[in-house]
N, C-alpha and C positions, 0 to 999 in steps of 0.2 A: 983798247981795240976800236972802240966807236966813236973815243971823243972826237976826232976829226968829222965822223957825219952827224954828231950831237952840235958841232960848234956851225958847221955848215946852216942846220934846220933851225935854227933856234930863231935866226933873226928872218926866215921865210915863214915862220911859225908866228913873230912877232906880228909880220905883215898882212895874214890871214886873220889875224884878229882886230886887226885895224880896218881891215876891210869889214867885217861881219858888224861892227859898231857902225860904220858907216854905210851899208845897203840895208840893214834893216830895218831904218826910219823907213826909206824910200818903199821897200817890198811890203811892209804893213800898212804904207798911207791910206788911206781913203781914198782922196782924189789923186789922180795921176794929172800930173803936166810933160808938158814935150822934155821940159827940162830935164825932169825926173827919169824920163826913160832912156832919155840920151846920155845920163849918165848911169843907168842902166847896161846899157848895151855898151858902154865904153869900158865898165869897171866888172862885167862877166869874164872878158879877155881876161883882164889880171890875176881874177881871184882861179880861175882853172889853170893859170899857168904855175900858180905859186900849189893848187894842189897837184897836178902834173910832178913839178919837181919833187914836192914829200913823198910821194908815189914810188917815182923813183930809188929815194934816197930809203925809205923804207923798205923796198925789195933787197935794197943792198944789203941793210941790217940782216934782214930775214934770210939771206944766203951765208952773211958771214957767221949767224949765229949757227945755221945748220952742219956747218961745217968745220967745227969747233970738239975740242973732247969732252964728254960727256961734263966732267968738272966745271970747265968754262963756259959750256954751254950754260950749264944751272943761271952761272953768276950775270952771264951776261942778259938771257931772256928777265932776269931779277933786274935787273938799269933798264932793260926795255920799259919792263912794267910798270917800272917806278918815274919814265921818262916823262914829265910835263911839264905845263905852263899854268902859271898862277894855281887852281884848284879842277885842273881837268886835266887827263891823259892827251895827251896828243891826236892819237887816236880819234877823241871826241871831239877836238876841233876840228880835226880832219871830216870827220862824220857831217858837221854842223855847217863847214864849208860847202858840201855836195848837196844837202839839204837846202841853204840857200840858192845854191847856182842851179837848182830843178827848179826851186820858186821862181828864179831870176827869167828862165828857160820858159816858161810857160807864159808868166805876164808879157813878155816879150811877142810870144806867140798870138795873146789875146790882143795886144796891140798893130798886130801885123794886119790880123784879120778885121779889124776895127777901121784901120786904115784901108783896106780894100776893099771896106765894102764902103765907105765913104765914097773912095776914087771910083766907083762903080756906079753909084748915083749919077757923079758927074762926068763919066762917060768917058774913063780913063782906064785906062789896062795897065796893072801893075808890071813892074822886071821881073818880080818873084812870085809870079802866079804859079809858074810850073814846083817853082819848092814849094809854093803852098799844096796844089792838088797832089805832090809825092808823100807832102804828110798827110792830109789826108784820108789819102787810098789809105795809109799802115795805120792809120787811126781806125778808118772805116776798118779794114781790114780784122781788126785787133777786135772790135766790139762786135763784128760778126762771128768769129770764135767765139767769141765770149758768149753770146748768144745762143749758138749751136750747143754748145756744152750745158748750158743752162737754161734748155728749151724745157717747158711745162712748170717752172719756178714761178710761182705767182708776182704778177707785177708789184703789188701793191707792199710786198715786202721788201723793209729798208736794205741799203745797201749795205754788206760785211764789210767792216774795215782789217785791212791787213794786221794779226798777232804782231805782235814784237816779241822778242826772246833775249832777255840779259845775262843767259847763262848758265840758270840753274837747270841743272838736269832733272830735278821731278817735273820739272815744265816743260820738259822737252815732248813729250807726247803727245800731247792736248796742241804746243803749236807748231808742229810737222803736221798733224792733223788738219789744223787749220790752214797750214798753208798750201796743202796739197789737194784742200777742196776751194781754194781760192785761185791756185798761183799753178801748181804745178798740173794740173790736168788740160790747162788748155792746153789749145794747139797753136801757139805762139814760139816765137825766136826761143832760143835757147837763154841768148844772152838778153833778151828782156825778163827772163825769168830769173837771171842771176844777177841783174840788175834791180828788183823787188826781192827778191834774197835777202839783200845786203843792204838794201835799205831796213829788214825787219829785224837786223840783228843791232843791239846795243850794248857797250860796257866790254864785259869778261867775253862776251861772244863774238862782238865784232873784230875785238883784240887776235881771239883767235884765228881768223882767217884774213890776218892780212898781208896783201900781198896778193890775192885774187880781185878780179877784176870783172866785171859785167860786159863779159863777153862769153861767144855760146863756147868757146872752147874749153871756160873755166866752170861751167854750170856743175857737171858733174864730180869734177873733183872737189867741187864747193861741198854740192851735199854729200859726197863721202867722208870729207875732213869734219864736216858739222857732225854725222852719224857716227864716226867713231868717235871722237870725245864727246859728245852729251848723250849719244844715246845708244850709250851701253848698255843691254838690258843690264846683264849681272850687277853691275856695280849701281843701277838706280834700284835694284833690286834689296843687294845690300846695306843701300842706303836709309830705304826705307822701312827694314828691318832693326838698323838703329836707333831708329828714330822712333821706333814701336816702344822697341826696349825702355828707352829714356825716356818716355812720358813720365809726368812728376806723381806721386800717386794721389789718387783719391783719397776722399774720406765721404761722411755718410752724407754730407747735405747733398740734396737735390740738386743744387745748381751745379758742386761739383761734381756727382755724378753723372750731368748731362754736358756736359764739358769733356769728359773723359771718356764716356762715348760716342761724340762727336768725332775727336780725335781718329780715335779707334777706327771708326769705320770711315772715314777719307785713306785714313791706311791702307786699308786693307779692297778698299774700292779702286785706290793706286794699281794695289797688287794684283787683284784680280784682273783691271782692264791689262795686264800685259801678260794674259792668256792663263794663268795658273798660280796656286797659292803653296809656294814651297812651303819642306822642315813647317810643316801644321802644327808638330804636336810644341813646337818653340813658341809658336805664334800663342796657341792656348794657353801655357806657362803664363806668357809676357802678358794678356789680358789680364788674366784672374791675378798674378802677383800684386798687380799694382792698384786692385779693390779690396776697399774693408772689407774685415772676417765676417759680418756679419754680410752684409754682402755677398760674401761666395758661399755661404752659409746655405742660403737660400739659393742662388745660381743651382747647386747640389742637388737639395730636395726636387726643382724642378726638372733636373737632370733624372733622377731618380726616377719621378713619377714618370716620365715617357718612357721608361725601361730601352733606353737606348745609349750607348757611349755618343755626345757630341761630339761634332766637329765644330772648325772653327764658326762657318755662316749658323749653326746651329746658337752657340754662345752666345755672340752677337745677336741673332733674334731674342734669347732671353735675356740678354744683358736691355734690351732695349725694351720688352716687355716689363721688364722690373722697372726700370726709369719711370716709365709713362703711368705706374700703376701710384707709385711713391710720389709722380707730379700732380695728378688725380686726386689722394688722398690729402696731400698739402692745399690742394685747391678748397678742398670739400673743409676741413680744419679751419681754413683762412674765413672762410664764406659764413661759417658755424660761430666761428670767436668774435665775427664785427658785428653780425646780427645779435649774438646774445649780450655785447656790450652796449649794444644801443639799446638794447630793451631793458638793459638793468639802469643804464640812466633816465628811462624814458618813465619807470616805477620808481625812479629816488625823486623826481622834481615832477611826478606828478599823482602824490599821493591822496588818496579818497576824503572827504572833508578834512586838507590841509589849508587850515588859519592861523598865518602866524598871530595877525593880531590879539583871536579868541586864545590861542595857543598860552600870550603873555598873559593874557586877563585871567585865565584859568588858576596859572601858577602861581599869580599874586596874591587873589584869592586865596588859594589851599592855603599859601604863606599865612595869610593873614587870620583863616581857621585857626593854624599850629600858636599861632601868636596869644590868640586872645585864650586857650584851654591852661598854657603856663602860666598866663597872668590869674589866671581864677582859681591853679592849685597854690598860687603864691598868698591869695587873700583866704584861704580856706587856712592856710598854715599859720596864719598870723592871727583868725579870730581864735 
């Protein structure tokens, strides 16, 4: 069904990658010459028209695929996934193309302004003063949101860089978070917001929404498409639930048990930040199972003495208490056993009048006592 728009993109596919070896000597140089930007500004046209066309030909995929019986659909979004060139998705070239032609987009811009303030020196008024002050004003514009949103922020703090997101849904929280205290509260276009979207998605993520575009009409159904597949509560829920289960188990050293309480509590500090800690009494099971009996031995006794049934943050405080007690006591052992071996070497090689010399002269001596009392019973035998 697709090979006709596989055989189409392949060799536009070829072309954007011939272009990306060849702009970005020029886009990483150092020094810029007129050379370089001229052909700059000549080879931006190209490389936007050939992703223009993938643009298109991939919306066509993405309808014909929608539109398919559930069976075919499987097979064919499976050749989507698998559709690339050399060792990257299509997709990623695609990605890599947009990312260059912003870099391409911007030195362009710094040599516009470069150039006009030149021509301004020498008392020259540009043709494209007025494109310059309409960018501008949306620049100015953009940074006075910015601004306003983030009035009493101390200056002197660096600036956040935009999350990126490849897909995994336990990371889906932490960067919607971030990009909704970065990206999504100002008061800016819709489609510059889904325009930084889409540039924070990569891989499995960007995969999924394509076919949307950075414009403000696509904004919102962007973050609904993103919210329903990765940020399912239930299923990051469940996810993380399995993932409790299947930790490998413990045993008694210290470093494994700090290891496995480690674990433990990024789990359950998951599960908590999305508002509440389901089926508790599973979650307690799945800690205690996978620590040694001696171990829960004592979890118990401490259990005991507070004469209260824990819950799960309960466990966890003593599972954590035990650790720190057992890293303590290995500290205290280690400290004990290098001290007492220096000091027993320091009483073998420096013991109280040790001569070795007198030492030999002694035992030659006594030798020579024993010697001469045999030879004096041997002449008493013989008179």
């Amino acid at each position: 069904m697709s090979v006709v728009l596989r055989s189409t993109m392949k060799p536009a596919i070829k072309r954007l990658i011939e272009y990306l070896g060849e702009l970005r000597p020029l886009v990483d140089a150092q020094e810029r010459t007129q050379e370089g930007i001229d052909k700059l500004r000549a080879d931006i046209v190209k490389i936007k028209r050939v992703l223009s066309f993938l643009d298109l030909k991939i919306d066509h995929w993405q309808k014909i695929i929608k539109g398919l019986p559930a069976d075919e659909r499987a097979a064919e979004e499976q050749i989507f996934n698998n559709f690339s060139q050399g060792e990257r998705h299509i997709a990623e070239w695609i990605d890599s193309g947009r990312e260059i032609a912003d870099e391409i987009d911007i030195l362009l811009a710094d040599a516009i302004e470069d150039s006009t303030a030149y021509s301004e020196e020498l008392g020259v008024r540009p043709r494209n003063e007025e494109r310059n002050d309409q960018r501008n004003e949306a620049n100015n514009a953009f940074r006075n949101d910015y601004q306003d949103n983030f009035m009493g922020v101390p200056q002197h703090l660096p600036k956040a860089r935009l999350p990126e997101f490849w897909g995994d849904q336990l990371r889906w929280p932490e960067f919607w978070q971030g990009f909704e205290r970065t990206v999504d509260c100002l008061r800016i276009d819709d489609g510059l917001k889904a325009h930084y979207l889409l540039q924070c998605l990569k891989g499995r993520a960007h995969r999924a929404v394509l076919g949307y575009r950075p414009i403000s009409e696509h904004y919102a159904p962007l973050k609904e498409a993103l919210i329903r597949q990765f940020g399912n509560q239930k299923a990051i829920r469940e996810t993380l639930h399995a993932e409790l289960i299947g930790l490998p188990m413990a045993n008694e050293s210290v470093g494994s048990l700090r290891a496995y309480l480690e674990e433990v509590e990024r789990i359950c500090r998951s599960l908590n930040a999305m508002g509440h800690l389901e089926d508790k009494e599973i979650v307690l099971m799945a800690i205690k199972n996978k620590l040694p009996r001696g171990v829960v031995l004592e979890l118990l006794r401490m259990e005991k003495a507070d004469k209260v049934e824990w819950n799960v943050e309960m466990l966890r405080k003593g599972l954590s208490e035990l650790v720190e007690l057992r890293e303590e006591a290995q500290r205290c052992t280690q400290t004990l056993s290098s001290r007492m071996g220096l000091q027993r070497g320091n009483n073998w090689n420096n013991q109280r009048n040790f001569n070795p010399g007198k030492f030999n002269k002694d035992l030659a001596t006594e030798q020579n006592k024993q010697e001469c009392s045999r030879f004096r019973l041997v002449i008493m035998e013989i008179n």
